[in-house]
Backbone as CSV, one residue per row, in Angstrom:
resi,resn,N_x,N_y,N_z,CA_x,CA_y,CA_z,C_x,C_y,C_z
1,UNK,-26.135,95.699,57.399,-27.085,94.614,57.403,-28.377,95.030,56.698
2,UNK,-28.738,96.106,57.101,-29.761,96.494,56.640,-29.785,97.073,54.891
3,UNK,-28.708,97.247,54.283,-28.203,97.461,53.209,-28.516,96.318,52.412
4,UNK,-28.481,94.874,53.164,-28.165,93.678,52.524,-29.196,93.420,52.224
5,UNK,-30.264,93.371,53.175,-31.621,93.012,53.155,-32.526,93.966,52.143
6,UNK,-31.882,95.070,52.363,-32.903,95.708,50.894,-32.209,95.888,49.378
7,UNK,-31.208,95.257,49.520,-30.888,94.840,48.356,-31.199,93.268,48.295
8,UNK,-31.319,92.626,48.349,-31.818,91.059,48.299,-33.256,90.974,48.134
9,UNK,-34.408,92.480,48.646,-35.837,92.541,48.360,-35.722,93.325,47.191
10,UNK,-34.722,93.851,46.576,-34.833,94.955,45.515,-34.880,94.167,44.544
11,UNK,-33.961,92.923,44.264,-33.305,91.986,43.514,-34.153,90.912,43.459
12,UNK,-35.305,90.724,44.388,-36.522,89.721,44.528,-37.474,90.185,43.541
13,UNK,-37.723,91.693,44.201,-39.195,92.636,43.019,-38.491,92.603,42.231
14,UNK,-37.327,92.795,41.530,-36.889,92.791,40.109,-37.177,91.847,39.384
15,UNK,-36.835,90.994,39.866,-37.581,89.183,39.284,-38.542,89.261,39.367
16,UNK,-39.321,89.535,40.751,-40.752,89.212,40.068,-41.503,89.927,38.748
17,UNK,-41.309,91.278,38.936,-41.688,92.218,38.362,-41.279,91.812,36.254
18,UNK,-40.043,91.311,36.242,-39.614,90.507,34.663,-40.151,89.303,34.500
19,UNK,-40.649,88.731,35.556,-41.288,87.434,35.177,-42.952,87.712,34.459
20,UNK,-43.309,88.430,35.298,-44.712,88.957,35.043,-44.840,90.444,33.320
21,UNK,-43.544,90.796,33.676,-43.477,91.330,31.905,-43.302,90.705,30.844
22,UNK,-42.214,89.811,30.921,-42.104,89.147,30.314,-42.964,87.587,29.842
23,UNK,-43.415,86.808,30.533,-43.916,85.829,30.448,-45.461,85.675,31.317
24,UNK,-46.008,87.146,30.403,-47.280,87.186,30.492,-47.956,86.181,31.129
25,UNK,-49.037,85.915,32.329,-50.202,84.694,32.887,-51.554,85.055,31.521
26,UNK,-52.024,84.113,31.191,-52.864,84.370,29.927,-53.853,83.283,30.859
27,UNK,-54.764,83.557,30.133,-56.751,83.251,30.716,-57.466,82.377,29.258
28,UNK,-56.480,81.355,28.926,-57.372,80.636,28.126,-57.544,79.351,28.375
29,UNK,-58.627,79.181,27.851,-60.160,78.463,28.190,-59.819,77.532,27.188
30,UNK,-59.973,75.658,27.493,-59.656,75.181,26.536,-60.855,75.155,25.573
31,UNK,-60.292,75.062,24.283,-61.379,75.087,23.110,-62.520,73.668,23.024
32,UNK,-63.850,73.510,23.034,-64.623,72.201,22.746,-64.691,72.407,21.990
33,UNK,-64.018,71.012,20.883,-64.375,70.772,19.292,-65.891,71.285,19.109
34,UNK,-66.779,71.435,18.514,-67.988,72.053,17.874,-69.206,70.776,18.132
35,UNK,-70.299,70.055,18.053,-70.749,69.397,17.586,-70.231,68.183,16.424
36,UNK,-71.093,67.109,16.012,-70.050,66.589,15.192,-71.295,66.671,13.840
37,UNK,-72.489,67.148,14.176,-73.755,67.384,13.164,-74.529,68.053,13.700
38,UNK,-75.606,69.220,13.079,-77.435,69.458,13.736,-78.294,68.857,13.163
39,UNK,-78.231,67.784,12.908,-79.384,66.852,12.547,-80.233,67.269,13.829
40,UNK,-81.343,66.792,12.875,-83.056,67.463,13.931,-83.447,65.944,13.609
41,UNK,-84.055,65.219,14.678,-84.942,64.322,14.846,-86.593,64.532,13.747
42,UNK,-86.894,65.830,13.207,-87.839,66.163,12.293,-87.468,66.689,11.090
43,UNK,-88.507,66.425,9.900,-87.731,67.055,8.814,-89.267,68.433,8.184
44,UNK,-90.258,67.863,9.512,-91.371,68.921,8.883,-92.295,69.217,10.689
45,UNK,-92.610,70.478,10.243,-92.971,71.361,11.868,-94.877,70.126,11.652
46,UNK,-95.142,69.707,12.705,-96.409,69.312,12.931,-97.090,69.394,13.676
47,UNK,-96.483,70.312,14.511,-97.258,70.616,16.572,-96.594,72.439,16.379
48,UNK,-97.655,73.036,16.812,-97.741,74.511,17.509,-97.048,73.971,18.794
49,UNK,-96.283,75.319,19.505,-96.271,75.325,20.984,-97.760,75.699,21.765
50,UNK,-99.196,75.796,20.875,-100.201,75.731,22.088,-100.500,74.477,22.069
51,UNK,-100.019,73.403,20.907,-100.480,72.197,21.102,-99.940,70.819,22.258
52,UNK,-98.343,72.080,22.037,-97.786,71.746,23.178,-98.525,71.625,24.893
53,UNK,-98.671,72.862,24.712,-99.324,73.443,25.669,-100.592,72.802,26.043
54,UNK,-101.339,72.332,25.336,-102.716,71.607,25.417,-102.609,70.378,25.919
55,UNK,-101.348,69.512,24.906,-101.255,68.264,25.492,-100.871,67.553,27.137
56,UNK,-99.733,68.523,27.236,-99.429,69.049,28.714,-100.648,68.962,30.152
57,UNK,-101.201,70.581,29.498,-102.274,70.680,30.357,-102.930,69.392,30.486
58,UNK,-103.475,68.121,29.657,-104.280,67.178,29.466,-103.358,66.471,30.747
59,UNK,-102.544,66.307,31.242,-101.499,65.463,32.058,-101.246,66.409,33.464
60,UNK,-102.167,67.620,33.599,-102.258,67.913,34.585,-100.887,69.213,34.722
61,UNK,-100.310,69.287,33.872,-98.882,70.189,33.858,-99.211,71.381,32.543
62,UNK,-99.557,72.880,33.832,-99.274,74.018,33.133,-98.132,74.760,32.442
63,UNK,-98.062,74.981,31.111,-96.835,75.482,30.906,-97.117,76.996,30.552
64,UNK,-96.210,77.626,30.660,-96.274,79.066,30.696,-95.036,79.597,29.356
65,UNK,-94.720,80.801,28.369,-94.275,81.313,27.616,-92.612,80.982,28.383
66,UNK,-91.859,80.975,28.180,-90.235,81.440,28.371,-89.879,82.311,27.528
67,UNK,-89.610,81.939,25.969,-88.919,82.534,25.411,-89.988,81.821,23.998
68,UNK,-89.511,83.240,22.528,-89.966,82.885,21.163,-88.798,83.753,20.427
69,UNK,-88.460,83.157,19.336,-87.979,83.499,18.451,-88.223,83.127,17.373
70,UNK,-87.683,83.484,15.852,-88.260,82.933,14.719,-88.069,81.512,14.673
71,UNK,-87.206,80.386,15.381,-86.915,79.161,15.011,-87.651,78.653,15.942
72,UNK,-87.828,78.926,17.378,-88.686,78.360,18.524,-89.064,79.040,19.610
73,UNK,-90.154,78.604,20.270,-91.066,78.971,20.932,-90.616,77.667,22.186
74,UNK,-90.233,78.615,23.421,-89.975,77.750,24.946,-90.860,77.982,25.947
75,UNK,-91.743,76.972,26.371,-92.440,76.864,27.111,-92.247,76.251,28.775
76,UNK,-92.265,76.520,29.911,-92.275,75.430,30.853,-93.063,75.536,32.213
77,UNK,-92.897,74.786,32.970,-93.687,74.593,34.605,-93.265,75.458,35.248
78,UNK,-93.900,75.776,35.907,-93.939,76.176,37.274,-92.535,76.398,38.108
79,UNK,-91.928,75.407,38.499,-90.935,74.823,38.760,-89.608,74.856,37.950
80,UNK,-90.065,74.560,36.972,-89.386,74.865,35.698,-87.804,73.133,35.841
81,UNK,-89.010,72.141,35.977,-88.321,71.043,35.967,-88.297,70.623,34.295
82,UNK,-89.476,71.055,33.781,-89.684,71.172,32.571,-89.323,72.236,31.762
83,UNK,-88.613,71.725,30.092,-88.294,72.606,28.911,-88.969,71.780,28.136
84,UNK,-89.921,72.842,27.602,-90.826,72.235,26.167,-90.449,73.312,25.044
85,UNK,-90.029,72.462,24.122,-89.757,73.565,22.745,-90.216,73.145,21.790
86,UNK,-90.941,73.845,21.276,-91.880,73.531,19.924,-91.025,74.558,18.697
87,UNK,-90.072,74.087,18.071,-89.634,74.223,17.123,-90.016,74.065,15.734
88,UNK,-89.513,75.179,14.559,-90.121,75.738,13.617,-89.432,74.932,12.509
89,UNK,-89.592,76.046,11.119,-88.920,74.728,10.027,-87.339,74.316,10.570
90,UNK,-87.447,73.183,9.904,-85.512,72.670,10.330,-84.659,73.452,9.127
91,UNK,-84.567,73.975,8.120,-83.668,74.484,7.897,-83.336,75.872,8.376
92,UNK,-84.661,76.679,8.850,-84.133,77.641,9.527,-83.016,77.419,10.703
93,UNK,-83.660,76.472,11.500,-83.259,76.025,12.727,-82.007,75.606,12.462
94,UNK,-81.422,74.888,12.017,-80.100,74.352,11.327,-79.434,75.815,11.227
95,UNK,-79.853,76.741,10.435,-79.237,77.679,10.015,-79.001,78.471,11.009
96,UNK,-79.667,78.207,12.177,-79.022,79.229,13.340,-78.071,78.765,14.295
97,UNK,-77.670,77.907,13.749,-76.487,77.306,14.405,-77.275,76.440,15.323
98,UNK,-78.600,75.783,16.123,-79.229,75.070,17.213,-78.169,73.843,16.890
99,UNK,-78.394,73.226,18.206,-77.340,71.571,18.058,-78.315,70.974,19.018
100,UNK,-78.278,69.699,19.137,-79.515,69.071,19.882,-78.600,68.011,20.965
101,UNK,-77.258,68.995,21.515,-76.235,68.297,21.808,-76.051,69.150,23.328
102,UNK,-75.459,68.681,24.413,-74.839,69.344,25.554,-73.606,68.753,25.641
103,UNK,-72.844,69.240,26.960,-71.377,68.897,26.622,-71.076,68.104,28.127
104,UNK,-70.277,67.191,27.917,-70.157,66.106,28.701,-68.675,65.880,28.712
105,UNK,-68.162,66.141,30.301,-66.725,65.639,29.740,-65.944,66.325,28.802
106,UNK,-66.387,67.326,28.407,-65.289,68.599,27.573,-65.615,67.948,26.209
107,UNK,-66.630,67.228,25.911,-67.125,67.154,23.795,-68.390,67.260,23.954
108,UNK,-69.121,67.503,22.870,-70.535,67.601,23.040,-71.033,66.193,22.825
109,UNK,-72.126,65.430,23.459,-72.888,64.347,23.152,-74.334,65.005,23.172
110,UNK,-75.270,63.602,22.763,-76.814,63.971,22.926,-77.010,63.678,23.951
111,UNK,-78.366,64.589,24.650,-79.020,64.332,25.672,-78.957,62.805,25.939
112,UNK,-79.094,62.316,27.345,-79.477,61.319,27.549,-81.093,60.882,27.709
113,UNK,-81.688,60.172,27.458,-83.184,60.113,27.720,-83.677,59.724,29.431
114,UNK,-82.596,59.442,29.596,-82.898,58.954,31.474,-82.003,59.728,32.241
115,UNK,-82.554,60.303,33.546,-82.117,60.534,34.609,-81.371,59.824,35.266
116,UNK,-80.304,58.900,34.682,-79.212,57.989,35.765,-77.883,58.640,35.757
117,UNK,-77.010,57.768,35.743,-75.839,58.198,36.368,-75.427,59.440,36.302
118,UNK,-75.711,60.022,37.188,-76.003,62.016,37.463,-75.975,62.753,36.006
119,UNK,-76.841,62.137,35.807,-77.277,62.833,34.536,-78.169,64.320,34.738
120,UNK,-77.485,65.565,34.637,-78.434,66.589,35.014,-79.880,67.083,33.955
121,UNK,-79.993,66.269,32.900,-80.795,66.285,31.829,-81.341,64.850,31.329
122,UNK,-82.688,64.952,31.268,-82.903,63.988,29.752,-84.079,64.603,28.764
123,UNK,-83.808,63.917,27.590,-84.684,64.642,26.615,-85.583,63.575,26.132
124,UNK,-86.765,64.558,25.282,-87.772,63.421,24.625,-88.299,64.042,23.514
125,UNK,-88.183,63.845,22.339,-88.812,64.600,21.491,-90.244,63.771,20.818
126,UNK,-90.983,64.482,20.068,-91.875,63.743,18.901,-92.311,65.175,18.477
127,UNK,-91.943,64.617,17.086,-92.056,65.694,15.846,-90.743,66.737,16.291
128,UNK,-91.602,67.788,15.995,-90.793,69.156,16.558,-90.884,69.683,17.813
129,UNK,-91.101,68.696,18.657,-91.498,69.114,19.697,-90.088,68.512,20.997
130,UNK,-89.450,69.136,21.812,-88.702,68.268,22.325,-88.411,69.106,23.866
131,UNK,-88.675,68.040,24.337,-88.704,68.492,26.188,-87.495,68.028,27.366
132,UNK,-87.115,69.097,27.654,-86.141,68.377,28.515,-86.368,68.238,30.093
133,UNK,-86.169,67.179,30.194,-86.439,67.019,32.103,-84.980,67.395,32.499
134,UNK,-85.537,68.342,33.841,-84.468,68.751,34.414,-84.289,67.851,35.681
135,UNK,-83.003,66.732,35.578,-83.186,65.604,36.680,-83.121,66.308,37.617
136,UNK,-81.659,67.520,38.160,-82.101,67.754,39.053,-83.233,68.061,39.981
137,UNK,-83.527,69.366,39.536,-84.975,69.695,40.215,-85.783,68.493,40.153
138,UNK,-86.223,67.507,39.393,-87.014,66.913,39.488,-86.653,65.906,40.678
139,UNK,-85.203,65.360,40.589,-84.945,64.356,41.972,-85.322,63.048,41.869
140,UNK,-85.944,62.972,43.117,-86.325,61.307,42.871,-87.750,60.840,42.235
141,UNK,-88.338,61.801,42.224,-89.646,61.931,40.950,-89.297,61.690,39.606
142,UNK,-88.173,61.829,39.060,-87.443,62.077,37.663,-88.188,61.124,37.047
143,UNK,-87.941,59.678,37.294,-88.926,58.808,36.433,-90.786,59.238,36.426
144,UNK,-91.117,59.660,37.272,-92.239,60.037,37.358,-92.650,60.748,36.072
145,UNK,-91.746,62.495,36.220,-91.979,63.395,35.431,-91.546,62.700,33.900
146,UNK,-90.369,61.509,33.778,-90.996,61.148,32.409,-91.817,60.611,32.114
147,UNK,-92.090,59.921,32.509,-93.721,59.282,32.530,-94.919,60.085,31.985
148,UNK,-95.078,61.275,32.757,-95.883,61.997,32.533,-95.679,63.032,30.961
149,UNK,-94.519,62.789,30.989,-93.836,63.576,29.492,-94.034,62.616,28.371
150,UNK,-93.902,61.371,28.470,-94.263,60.510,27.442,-95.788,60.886,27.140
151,UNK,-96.852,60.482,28.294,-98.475,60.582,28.056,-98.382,61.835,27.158
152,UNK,-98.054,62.999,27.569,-98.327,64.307,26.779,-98.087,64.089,25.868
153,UNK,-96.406,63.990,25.138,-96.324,63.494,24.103,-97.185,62.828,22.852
154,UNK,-97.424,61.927,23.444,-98.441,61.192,22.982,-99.770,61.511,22.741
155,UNK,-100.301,62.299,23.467,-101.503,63.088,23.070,-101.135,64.214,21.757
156,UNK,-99.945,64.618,21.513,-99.798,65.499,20.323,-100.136,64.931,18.856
C-alpha cells in the first residue's frame, strides 16, 4: 500500500515538476500603445517658475522647489495637492519624450480639467505653465482649489 502511494506522489512531482520546465509561467505586463502625439499647448516659454511662484503666492498658496531639469522646473504646496510646472522651450521638451497625457483604462488620454467622475487629476495650463490638481488630496475642496488655480493663472 504504501508502495502505491509513493509511487502515485512520485508520478504527481513528475508532472508537476515538467509542467513548470517545460511550459515556463512568464510575468508579462500588457503593452500601452504610446501616446497618440506631444503636442504642447505652447509654442514659446513666457512665465519663469518664480513667476509661477509669485502668482501663486498672490492667491495665498506657497509653492516650494520639487524638482528642475533642463526642460522643467516643478514646484508645489505644502500638501502637495498642487503640481505647478513651468516648462522650458517645446522642442527640447518634445525631445525628451514629455506627453501631456496619463493613462486611463489601459491608453493614454489628456488630463481631465475637472475633478468628476473619480477623476484622480485635473489640469490647467496658460503658456508654459501647467498645474495639476490632485483631486484626491484635495477632496471635496477640489472645485475650490481650481478656482484658486485659475486666479493665479491669471495673474501670470
Amino acid at each position: 500500500m504504501h508502495l502505491v502511494a509513493a509511487t502515485v506522489v512520485a508520478v504527481a512531482l513528475a508532472g508537476i515538476a515538467a509542467v513548470f520546465t517545460l511550459v515556463r509561467p512568464t510575468d508579462e505586463r500588457p503593452v500601452i500603445p504610446g501616446p497618440a502625439d506631444n503636442d504642447l499647448p505652447y509654442t514659446a516659454v513666457s512665465y519663469t517658475a518664480e513667476d509661477a511662484r509669485r502668482a501663486f503666492a498672490a492667491e495665498g498658496i506657497d509653492l516650494s522647489p520639487r524638482s528642475h531639469s533642463p526642460t522643467v522646473t516643478t514646484l508645489g504646496n505644502h500638501a502637495d495637492v498642487l503640481e505647478v510646472d513651468s516648462f522650458g522651450d517645446p522642442d527640447q521638451v518634445k525631445q525628451s519624450g514629455f506627453s501631456d497625457s496619463t493613462v486611463a483604462n489601459g491608453r493614454y488620454v489628456h488630463f481631465p480639467r475637472a475633478c468628476a467622475s473619480g477623476a484622480r487629476d485635473a489640469e490647467r495650463w496658460r503658456g508654459n505653465v501647467r498645474v495639476i490638481v490632485n483631486c484626491v488630496l484635495a477632496g471635496s475642496a477640489s472645485s475650490s482649489w481650481l478656482r484658486r488655480v485659475e486666479r493665479a493663472l491669471a495673474r501670470l
